[in-house]
C-alpha positions in Angstrom: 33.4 -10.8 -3.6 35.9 -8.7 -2.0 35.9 -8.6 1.6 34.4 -11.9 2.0 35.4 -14.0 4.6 34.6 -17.6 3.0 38.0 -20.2 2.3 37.8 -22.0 -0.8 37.3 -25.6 -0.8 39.8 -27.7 -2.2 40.3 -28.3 -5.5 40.4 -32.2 -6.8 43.6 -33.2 -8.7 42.5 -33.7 -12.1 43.5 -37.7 -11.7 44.7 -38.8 -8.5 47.2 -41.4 -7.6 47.7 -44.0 -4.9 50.0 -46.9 -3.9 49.1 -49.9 -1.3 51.3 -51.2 0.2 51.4 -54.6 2.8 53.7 -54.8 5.3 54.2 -58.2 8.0 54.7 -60.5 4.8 56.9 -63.0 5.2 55.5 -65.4 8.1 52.5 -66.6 7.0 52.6 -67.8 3.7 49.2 -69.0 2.8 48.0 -65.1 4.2 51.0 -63.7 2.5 50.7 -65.4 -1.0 46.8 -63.5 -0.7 48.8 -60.2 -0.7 50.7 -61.0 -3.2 47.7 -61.6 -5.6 46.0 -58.6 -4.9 45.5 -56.6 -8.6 48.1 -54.1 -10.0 51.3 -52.8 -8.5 50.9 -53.3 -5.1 53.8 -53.2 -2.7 55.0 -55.9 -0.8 56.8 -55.1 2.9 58.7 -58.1 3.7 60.2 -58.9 6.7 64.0 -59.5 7.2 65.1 -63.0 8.1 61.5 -64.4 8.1 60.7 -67.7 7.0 59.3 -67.1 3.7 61.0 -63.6 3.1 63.5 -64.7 0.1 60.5 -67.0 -1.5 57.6 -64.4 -1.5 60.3 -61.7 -2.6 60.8 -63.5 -5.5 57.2 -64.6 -6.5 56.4 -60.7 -5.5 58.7 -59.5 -8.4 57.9 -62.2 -11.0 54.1 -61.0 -10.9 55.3 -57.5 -11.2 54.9 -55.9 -7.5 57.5 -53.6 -6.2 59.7 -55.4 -3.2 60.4 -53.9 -0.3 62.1 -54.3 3.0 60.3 -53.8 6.5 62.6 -52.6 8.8 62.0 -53.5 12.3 63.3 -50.0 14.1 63.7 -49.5 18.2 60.0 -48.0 19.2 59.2 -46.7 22.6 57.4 -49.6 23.6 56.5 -53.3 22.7 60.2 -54.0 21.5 59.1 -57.8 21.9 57.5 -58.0 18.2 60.3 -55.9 16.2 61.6 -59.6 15.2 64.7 -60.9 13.5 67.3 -57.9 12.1 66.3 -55.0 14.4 68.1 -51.5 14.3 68.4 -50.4 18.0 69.9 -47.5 19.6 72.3 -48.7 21.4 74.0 -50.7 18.5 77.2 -49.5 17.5 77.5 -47.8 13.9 79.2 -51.1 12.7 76.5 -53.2 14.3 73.8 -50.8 13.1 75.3 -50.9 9.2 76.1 -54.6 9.5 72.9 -55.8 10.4 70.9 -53.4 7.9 73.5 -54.9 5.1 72.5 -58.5 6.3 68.7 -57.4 6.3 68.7 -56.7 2.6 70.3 -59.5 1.5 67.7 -61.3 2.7 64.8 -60.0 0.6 66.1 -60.1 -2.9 64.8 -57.5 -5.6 64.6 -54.6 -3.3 63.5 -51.1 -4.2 62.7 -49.7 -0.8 62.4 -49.8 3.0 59.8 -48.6 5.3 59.6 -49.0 8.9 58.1 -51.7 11.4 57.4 -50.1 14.3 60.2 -47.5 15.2 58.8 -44.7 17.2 62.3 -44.1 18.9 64.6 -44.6 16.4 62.7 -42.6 13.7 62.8 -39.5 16.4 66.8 -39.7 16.4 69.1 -37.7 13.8 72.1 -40.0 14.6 70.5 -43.1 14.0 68.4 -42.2 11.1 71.7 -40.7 9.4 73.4 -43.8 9.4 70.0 -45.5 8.0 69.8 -43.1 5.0 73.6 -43.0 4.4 73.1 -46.5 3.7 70.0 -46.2 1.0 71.6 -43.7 -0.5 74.3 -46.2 -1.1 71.9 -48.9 -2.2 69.8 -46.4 -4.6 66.4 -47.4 -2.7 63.6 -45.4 -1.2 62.9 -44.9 2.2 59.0 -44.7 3.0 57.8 -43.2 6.5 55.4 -45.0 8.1 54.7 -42.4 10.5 54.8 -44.4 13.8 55.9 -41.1 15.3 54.6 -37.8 14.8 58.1 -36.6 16.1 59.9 -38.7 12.6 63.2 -36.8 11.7 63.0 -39.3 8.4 61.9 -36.8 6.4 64.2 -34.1 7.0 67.3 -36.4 7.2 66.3 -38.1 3.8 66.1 -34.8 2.7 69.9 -34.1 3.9 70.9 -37.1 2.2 69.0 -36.8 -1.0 67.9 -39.9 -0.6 63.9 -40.2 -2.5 61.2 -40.0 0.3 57.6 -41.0 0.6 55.9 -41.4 3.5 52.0 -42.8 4.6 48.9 -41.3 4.6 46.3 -43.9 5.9 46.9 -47.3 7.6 43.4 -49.3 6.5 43.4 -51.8 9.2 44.2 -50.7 12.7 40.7 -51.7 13.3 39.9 -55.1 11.7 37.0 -55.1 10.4 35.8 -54.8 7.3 33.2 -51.6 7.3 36.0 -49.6 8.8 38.6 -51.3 6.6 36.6 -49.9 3.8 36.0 -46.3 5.4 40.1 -46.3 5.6 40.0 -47.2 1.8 37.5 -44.2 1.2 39.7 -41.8 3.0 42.7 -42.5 1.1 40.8 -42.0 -2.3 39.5 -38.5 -1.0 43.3 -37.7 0.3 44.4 -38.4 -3.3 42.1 -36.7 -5.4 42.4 -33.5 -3.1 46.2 -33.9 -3.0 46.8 -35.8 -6.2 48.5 -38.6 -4.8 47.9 -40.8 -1.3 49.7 -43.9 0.3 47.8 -46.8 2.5 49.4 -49.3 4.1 47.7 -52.4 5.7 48.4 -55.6 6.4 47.8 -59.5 5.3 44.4 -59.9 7.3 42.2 -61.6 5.6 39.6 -58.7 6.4 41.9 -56.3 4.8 42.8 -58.9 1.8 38.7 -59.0 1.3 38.4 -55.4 1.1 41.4 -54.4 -1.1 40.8 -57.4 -3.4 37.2 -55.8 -4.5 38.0 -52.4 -3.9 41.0 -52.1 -6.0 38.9 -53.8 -8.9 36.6 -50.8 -8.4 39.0 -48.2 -9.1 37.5 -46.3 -12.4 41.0 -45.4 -13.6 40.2 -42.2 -15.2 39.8 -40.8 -12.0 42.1 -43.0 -9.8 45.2 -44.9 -10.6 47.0 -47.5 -8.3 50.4 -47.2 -9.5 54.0 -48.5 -7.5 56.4 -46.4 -5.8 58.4 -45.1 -8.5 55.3 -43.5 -10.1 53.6 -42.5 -7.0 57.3 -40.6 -5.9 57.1 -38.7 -9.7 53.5 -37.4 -9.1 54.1 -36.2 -5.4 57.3 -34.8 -6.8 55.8 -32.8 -9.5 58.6 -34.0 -12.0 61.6 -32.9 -10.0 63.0 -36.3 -9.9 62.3 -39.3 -11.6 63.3 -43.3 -11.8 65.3 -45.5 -13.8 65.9 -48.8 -13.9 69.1 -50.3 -13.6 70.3 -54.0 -14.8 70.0 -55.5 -11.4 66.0 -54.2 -11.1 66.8 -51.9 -8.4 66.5 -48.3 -8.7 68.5 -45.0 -8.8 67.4 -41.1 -9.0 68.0 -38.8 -11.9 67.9 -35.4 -12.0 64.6 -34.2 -14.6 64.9 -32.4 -17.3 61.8 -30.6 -15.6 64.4 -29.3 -12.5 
C-alpha cells in the first residue's frame, strides 16, 4: 500500500553458497589431518614454515581441497603467537617481499592467502600495497579475515585488481559445540539471504565434530559448499571468473558477462 511505512524482509537467494575454510594447520598433525578429511572442498589455511606445512599441503590438494597460505600479519596486540614468516611494519620493502616470497614456497599448491592475526598491518595502505603487489604477481586471492574493522584490504585489493573475498562468520571463538553449531547456523542464514557466505574456524576437535556432521547435512538444492574460486564467481555475479593454469594455481579472466 502506498504510504506505508513497513521495509521488506529480505529475499532468500534462490541457492546459496558457502566456503569453510580452517586456518592454524600445520602444527598439529593428527588435529590437522581431521581438517583435512572434512567432506567437500574445504579450504585448508596453512601456516608458513610450520612443521607439517609442505606435507598437509600436499595431502590437502591430492584430496581435492583448495591450499592456502595463513599469513601471520603485525596486530595490535599479542605479537607473541604470529609465528615463523611474519610481515611486520617495520620491515623494510625488501624484507617485507622477501619473507612473503619465502612464505609461499613453503606451502606448495597455493591458490590464496588470508590473514593470521593482523589488526595493524591490515589498517596500513603502505604495507598492504606491497602485500597485494605481490599476489597480483603470483595470481592468488587474498581473503580478509576481518581481524580489524578498520582493514584497508579491501580497498587496496581493489587498487590492484587483485580477486578479494573476505569472512563472514568465525565458528569457533567460543569452543564449544552448541555455539559452534549456532555459528554454523548463522552462516547458512547469511548465505541464503546474501547468496553466498564464508566461515572460518579452526582444527578443534569441537569444531572438527560439528563441521564433520553438519556439512553432511547440507541439502544441496538449497546450499552448496563449494571452494574459493566458485564462491568468488557467485559473490561476483559473473564479473570475473577462474582458470586453471598448468602449475594448479590460479589467474583472473575478464567474463564474457563484463
Amino acid at each position: 500500500m502506498f504510504g506505508s511505512t513497513a521495509t521488506a524482509e529480505p529475499v532468500a537467494a534462490t541457492k546459496a553458497y558457502i566456503s569453510i575454510i580452517i586456518d592454524d594447520l600445520g602444527y598439529r598433525l593428527h588435529d590437522d589431518l581431521r581438517a583435512v578429511a572434512l567432506p567437500g572442498p574445504i579450504v585448508c589455511a596453512i601456516m608458513p614454515h610450520a612443521p607439517y606445512s609442505a606435507e598437509l599441503a600436499q595431502i590437502a590438494f591430492q584430496q581435492g581441497k583448495d591450499v592456502i597460505l595463513h599469513q601471520p600479519l603485525e596486530a595490535l596486540q599479542k605479537n607473541e603467537f604470529l609465528g615463523p614468516g611474519a610481515l611486520t611494519l617495520d620491515m623494510t620493502e625488501k624484507e617485507f617481499l622477501d619473507t612473503f616470497d619465502s612464505n609461499m614456497k613453503s606451502v606448495p599448491h597455493l591458490i590464496g592467502i588470508n590473514n593470521h592475526m593482523g589488526s595493524l598491518l591490515t589498517q596500513h595502505p603502505g604495507a598492504m600495497a606491497w602485500l597485494m603487489g605481490s599476489i597480483k604477481r603470483n595470481s592468488l586471492i587474498f581473503i580478509d579475515s576481518i581481524t580489524s574493522d578498520n582493514s584497508v584490504a579491501a580497498a587496496i585489493a581493489h587498487e590492484e585488481n587483485v580477486p578479494y573475498l573476505e569472512r563472514d562468520i568465525f565458528f569457533d571463538n567460543v569452543q564449544n559445540t552448541t555455539a559452534i553449531r549456532r555459528q554454523f547456523d548463522k552462516l547458512i542464514s547469511i548465505a541464503r539471504i546474501r547468496g553466498t557466505a564464508v566461515g572460518i574456524g579452526h582444527p578443534y576437535p569441537e569444531t572438527m565434530d560439528v563441521l564433520s556432521r553438519a556439512i553432511q547435512e547440507l541439502d544441496p538444492e538449497r546450499v552448496q559448499l563449494v571452494g574459493l574460486k566458485s564462491l568468488h564467481t557467485h559473490r561476483n555475479g559473473g564479473i570475473r571468473k577462474w582458470q586453471m593454469s598448468s602449475s594448479h594455481s590460479l589467474r583472473v579472466v575478464k567474463s564474457s558477462k563484463q
